[in-house]
C-alpha positions in Angstrom: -1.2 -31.6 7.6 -3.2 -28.3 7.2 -2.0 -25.0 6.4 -3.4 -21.5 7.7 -2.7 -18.0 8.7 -1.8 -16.5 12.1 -3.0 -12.9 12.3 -1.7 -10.5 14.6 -2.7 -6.9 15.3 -0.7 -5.1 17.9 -0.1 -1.1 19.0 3.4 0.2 20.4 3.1 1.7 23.7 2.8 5.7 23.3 6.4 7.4 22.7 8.2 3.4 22.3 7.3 2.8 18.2 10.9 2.4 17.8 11.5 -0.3 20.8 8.5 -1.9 19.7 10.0 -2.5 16.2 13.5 -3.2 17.5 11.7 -6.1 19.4 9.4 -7.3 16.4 12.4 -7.8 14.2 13.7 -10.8 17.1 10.2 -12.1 17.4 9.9 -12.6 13.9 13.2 -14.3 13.6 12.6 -16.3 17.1 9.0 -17.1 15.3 10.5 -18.6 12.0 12.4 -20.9 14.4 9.5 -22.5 15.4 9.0 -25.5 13.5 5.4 -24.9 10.8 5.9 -21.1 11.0 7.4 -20.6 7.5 7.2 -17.2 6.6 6.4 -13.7 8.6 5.3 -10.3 7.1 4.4 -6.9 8.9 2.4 -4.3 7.7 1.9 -0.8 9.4 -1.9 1.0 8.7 -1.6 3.8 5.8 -3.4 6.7 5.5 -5.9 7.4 3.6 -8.0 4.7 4.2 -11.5 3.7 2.3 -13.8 6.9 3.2 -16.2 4.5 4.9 -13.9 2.5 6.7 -14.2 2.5 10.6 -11.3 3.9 12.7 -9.0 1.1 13.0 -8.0 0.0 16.3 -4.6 -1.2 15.5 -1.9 0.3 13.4 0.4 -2.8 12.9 -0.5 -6.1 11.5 2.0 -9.4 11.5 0.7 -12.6 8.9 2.6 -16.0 9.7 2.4 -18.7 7.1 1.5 -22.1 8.7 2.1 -25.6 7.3 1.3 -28.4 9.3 -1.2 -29.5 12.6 -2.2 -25.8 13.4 -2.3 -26.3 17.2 0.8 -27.4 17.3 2.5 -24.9 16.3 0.7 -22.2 18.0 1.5 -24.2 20.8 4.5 -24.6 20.3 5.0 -20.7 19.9 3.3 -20.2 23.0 5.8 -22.6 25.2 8.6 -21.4 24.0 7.5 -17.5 25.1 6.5 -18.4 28.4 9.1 -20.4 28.9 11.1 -17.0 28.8 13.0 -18.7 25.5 12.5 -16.0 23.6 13.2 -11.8 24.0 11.7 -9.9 26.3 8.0 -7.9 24.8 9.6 -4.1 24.6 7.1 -1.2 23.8 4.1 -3.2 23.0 0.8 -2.0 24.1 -0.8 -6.1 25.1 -3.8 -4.5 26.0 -4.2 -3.8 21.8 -2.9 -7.6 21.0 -5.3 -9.4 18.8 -4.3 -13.0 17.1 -6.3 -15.7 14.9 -5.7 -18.3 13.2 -7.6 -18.9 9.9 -7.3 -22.0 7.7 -7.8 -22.1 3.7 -11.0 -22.6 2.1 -12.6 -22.7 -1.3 -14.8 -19.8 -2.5 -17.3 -22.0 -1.5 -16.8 -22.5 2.0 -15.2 -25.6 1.9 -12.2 -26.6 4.0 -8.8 -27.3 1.6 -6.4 -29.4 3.1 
């Protein structure tokens, strides 16, 4: 068993911000059903940023807690969307989707289990 950390960046589609948040808040809660994702949190990109930061690509950001064989849950996640199980995407840009999942290490670069 491993933990880690899905991250998602995403846009809404120009003029839909509010679909696109109407249809995060049933993802999220169709995403905690999956069995490993424990907890979900969404952040949205403030302003002002660091005066040397780039321009940021994406304004929303989703973390998801994983505990257990990573794969399998992403998996998992990713057979129950295409299986049409869970809501239809509504006002997000997919063209902007970016997701990664990143396991724990020590400050030292080692793996933690």
């Amino acid at each position: 068993m491993s933990k880690g950390l899905l991250v998602a960046f995403s846009n809404p589609l120009p003029g839909q911000e509010d679909a696109y948040n109407a249809w995060f808040g049933t993802l999220v809660k169709e995403a905690l059903a999956v069995p490993g994702i424990r907890t979900a949190q969404r952040y949205r990109l403030t302003s002002p940023q660091h005066p040397h930061a780039p321009p940021a690509d994406n304004r929303y950001l989703a973390l998801y807690d994983l505990d257990g064989d990573l794969m399998e849950i992403v998996g998992e996640a990713t057979r129950r969307r295409q299986a049409g199980e869970w809501a239809p995407r509504q006002g997000i840009d997919l063209s902007t989707v970016k997701e990664w999942v990143f396991e724990p290490i020590s400050h030292t670069g080692e793996r933690l289990s």
